[in-house]
C-alpha positions as CSV (number, residue, x, y, z in Angstrom):
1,X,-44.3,22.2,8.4
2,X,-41.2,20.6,6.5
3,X,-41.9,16.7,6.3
4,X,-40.2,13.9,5.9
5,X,-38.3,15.0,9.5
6,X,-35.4,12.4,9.7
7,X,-33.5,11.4,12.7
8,X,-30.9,8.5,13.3
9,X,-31.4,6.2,16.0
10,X,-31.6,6.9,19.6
11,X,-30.7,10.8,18.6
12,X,-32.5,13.8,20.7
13,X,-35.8,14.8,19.0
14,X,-38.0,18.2,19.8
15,X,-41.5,18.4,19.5
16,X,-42.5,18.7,15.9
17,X,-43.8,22.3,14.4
18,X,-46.5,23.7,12.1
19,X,-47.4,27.3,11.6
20,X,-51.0,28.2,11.6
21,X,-54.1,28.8,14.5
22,X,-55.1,27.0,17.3
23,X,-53.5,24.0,16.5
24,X,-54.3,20.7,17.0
25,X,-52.4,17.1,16.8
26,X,-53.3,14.1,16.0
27,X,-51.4,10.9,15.6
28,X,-54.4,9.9,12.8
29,X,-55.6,10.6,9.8
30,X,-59.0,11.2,10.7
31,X,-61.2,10.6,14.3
32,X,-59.6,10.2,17.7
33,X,-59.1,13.6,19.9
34,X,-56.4,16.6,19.1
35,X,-54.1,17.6,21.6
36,X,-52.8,21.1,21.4
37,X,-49.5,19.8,22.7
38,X,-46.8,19.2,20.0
39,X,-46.0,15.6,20.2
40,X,-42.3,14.8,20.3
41,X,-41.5,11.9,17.9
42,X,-39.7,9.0,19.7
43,X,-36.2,7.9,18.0
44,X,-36.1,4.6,20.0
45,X,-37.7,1.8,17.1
46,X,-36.4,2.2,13.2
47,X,-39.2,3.0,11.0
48,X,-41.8,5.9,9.8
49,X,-43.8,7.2,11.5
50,X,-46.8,9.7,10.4
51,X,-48.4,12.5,12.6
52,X,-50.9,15.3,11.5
53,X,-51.8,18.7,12.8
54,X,-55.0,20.8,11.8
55,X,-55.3,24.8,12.6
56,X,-59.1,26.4,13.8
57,X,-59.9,29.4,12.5
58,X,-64.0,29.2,12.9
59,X,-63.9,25.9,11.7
60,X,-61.2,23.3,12.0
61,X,-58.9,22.5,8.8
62,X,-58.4,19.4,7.2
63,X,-55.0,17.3,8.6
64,X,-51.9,17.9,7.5
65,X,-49.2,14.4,7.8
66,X,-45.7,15.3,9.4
67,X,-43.2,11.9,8.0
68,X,-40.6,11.0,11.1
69,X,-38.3,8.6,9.7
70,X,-36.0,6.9,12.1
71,X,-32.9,5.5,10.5
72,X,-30.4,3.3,12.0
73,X,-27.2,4.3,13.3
74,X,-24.4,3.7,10.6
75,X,-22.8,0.3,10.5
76,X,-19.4,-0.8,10.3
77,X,-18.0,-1.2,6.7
78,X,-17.7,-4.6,5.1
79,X,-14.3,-5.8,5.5
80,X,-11.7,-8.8,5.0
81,X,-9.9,-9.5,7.9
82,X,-7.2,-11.6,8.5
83,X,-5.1,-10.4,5.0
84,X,-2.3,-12.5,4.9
85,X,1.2,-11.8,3.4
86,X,4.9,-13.4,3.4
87,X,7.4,-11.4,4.7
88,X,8.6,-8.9,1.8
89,X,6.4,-9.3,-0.4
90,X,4.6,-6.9,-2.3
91,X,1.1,-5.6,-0.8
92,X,-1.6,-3.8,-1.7
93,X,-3.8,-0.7,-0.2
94,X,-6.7,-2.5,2.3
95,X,-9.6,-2.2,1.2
96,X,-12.9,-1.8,2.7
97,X,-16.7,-1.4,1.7
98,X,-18.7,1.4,2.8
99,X,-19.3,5.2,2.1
100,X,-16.9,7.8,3.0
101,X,-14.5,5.5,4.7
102,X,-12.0,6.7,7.3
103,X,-9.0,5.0,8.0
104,X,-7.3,4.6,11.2
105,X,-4.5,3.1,13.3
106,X,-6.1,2.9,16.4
107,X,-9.6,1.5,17.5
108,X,-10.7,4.9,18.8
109,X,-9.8,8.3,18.6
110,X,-7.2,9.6,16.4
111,X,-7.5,11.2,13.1
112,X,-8.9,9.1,10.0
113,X,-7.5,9.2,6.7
114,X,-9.2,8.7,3.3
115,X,-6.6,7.2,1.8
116,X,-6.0,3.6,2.4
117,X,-2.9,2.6,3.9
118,X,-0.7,-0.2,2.5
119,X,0.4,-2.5,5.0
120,X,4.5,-2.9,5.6
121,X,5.5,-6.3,5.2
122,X,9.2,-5.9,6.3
123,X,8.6,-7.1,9.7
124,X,7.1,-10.5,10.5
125,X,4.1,-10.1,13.0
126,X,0.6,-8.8,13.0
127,X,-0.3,-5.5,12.9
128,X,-4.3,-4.3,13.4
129,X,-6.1,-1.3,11.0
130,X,-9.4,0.2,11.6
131,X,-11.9,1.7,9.7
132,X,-15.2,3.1,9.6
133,X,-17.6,4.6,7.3
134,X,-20.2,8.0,6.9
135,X,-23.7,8.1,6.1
136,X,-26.7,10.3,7.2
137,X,-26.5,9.2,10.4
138,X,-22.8,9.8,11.3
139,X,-19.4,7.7,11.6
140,X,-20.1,4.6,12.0
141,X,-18.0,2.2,14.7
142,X,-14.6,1.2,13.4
143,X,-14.0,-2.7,11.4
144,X,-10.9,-3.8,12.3
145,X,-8.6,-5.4,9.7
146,X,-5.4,-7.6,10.8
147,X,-2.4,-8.1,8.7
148,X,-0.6,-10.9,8.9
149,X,3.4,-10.8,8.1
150,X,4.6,-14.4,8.0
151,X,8.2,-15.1,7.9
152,X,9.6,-17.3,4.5
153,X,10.9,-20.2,5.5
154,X,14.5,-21.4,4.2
155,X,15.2,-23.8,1.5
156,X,14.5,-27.2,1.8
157,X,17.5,-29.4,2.7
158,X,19.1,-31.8,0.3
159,X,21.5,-34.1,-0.9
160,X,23.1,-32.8,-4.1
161,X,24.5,-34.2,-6.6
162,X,23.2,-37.5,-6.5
163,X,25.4,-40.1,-9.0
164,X,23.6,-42.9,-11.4
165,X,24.9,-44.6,-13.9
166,X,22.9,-44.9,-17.5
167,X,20.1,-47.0,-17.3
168,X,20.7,-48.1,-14.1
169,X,17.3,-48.3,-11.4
170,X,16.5,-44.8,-10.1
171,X,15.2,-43.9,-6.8
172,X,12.4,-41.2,-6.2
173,X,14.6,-37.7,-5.1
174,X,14.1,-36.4,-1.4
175,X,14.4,-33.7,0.2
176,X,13.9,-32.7,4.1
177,X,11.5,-29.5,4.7
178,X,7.6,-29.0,4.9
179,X,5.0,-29.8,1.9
180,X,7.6,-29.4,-0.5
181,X,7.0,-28.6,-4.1
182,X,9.2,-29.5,-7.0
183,X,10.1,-28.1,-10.2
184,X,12.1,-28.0,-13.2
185,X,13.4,-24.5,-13.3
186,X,15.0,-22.4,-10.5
187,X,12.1,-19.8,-10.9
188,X,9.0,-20.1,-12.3
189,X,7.0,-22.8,-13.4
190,X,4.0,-24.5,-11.1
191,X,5.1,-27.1,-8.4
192,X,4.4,-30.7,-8.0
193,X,3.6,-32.1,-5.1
194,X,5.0,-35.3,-5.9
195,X,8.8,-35.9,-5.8
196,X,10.5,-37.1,-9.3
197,X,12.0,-39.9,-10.2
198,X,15.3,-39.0,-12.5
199,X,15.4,-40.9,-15.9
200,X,18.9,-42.6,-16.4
201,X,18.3,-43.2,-20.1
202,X,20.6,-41.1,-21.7
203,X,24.0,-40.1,-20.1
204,X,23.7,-36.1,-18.4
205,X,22.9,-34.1,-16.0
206,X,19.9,-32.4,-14.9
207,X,18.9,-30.1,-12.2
208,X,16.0,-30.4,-10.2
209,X,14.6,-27.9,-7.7
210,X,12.3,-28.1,-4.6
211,X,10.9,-25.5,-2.3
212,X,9.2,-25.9,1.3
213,X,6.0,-24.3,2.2
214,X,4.9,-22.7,5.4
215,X,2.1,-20.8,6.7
216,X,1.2,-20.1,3.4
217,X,5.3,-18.4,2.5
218,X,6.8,-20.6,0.2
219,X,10.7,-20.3,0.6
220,X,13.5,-20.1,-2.1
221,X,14.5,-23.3,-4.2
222,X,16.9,-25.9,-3.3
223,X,18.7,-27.6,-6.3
224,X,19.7,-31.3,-7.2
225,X,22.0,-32.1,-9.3
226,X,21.5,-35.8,-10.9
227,X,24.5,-37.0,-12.5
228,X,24.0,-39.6,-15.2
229,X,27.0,-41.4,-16.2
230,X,27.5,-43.3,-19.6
231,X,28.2,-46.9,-19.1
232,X,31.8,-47.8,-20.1
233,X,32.4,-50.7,-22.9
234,X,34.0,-53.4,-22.2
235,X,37.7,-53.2,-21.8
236,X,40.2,-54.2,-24.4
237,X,41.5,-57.8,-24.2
238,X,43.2,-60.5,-26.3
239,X,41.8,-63.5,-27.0
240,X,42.0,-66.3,-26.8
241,X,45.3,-66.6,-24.7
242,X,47.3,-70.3,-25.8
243,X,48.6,-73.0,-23.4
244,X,50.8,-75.8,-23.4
245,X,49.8,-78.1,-20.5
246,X,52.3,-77.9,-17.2
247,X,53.6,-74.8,-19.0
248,X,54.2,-71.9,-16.8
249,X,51.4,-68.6,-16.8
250,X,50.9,-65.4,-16.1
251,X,48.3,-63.0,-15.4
252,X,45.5,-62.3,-17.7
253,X,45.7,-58.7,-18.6
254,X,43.0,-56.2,-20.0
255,X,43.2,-51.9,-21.1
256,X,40.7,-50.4,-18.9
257,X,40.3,-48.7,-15.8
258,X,39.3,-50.0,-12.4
259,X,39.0,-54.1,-14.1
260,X,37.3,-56.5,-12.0
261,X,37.8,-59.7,-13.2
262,X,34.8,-62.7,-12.9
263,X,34.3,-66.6,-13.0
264,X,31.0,-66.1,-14.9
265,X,29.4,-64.0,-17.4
266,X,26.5,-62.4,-15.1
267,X,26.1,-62.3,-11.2
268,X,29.0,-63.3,-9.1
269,X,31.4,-60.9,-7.0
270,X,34.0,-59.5,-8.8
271,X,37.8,-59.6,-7.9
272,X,40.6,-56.6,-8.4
273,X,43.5,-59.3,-9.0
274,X,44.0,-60.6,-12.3
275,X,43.4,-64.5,-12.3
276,X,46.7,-66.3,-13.6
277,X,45.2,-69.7,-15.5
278,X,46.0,-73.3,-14.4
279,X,47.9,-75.3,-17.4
280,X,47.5,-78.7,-15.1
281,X,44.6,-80.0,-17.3
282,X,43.9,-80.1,-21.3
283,X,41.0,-77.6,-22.1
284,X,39.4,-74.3,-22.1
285,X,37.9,-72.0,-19.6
């Protein structure tokens, strides 16, 4: 008789076979009784199990051990599932793992494929692939995978350009969107989670960028344009400007543009009109 005899789980056995005379079977090596009825092996617990049979011809043979190995049913392959992608990016064949996988599009029937399908990610939604694997004991059930197409979200809103003058107090840049990430170049480069603060030490400009994140899609980069404008000198002026007392004056003039003229050297509010001096008293001011 042919021995190991395998079955998978829970599959249809028949009785088990020997050829020779009178035969007798046992479900031990040696002792207990023989039964001239072929036992039929039961495929209901995993595992080996050993029978033996004899023949009589005169006298009764020695035993010879039928294996019955009972395997379990195939499972499902290993898989991944959710995979995640933005909305037009590039993606990659799913993958699965397993032996002779089948791929398919539906959780039952259908056709399977060998070949791995690549998910689309034009469309943003979720879309579900199946697949299963073969071993001795069959297809196994179907894994399901689910691909996730999230949509990219816009830029991030800002205020651009924003205007310092040089050396003046910068403030930190903002922007309005969703963990936002901020960068020096408009591609590239690895974000920062924390928003800049634009140097106004030398007179320029210089661009900064930001992007917003959501579910995992990270959108194209907004740009800010800082502006950082060289402090004028002081404007031209003659002094100092003679008076004889009671005499009549006129405006103070300066060359510059936009002159606000002061009381003080620091602090104060400046005025647009040119002072004109008082001559009433002897002195300087």
């Amino acid at each position: 008789a042919p021995t190991p005899i395998n079955y998978c789980l829970n599959a249809v056995a028949v009785p088990l076979t020997a050829t020779g005379t009178n035969l007798l079977w046992y479900t031990t090596a040696t002792g207990g009784t023989g039964s001239t009825t072929a036992p039929t092996p039961s495929t209901t617990p995993i595992g080996t199990t050993t029978y033996y049979v004899s023949q009589t011809v005169g006298c009764e043979s020695p035993r010879f051990a039928i294996v019955v190995n009972v395997t379990a049913s195939t499972a499902a392959p290993t898989v991944t599932s959710p995979v995640n992608y933005c909305q037009n990016a590039v993606a990659v064949p799913l993958t699965a793992t397993g032996t002779s996988l089948l791929w398919y599009t539906t959780a039952t029937g259908g056709t399977g494929s060998t070949t791995a399908p690549t998910p689309s990610t034009a469309v943003v939604g979720s879309i579900t692939y199946y697949v299963s694997q073969t071993q001795s004991c069959g297809e196994s059930p179907r894994a399901a995978i689910i691909v996730n197409v999230s949509a990219v979200p816009v830029a991030p809103s800002v205020i651009s350009p924003v205007t310092y003058c040089q050396n003046s107090t910068a403030s930190v840049l903002t922007a309005a969107g969703t963990n936002l990430l901020w960068y020096t170049a408009v591609t590239g480069g690895t974000g920062s989670a924390t928003a800049p603060t634009p140097s106004t030490a030398t007179a320029g400009t210089t661009i900064f960028y930001v992007s917003q994140t959501t579910n995992n899609c990270e959108s194209p980069r907004s740009s800010i344009t800082v502006n950082v404008i060289a402090s004028p000198i002081a404007p031209t002026v003659t002094s100092p400007v003679n008076y004889c007392q009671n005499a009549v004056t006129v405006p103070l003039t300066a060359t510059g543009s936009n002159l606000l003229w002061y009381t003080s050297a620091t602090g104060g509010t400046g005025s647009a009109t040119a002072p004109t001096p008082s001559t009433t008293s002897p002195g300087t001011t």
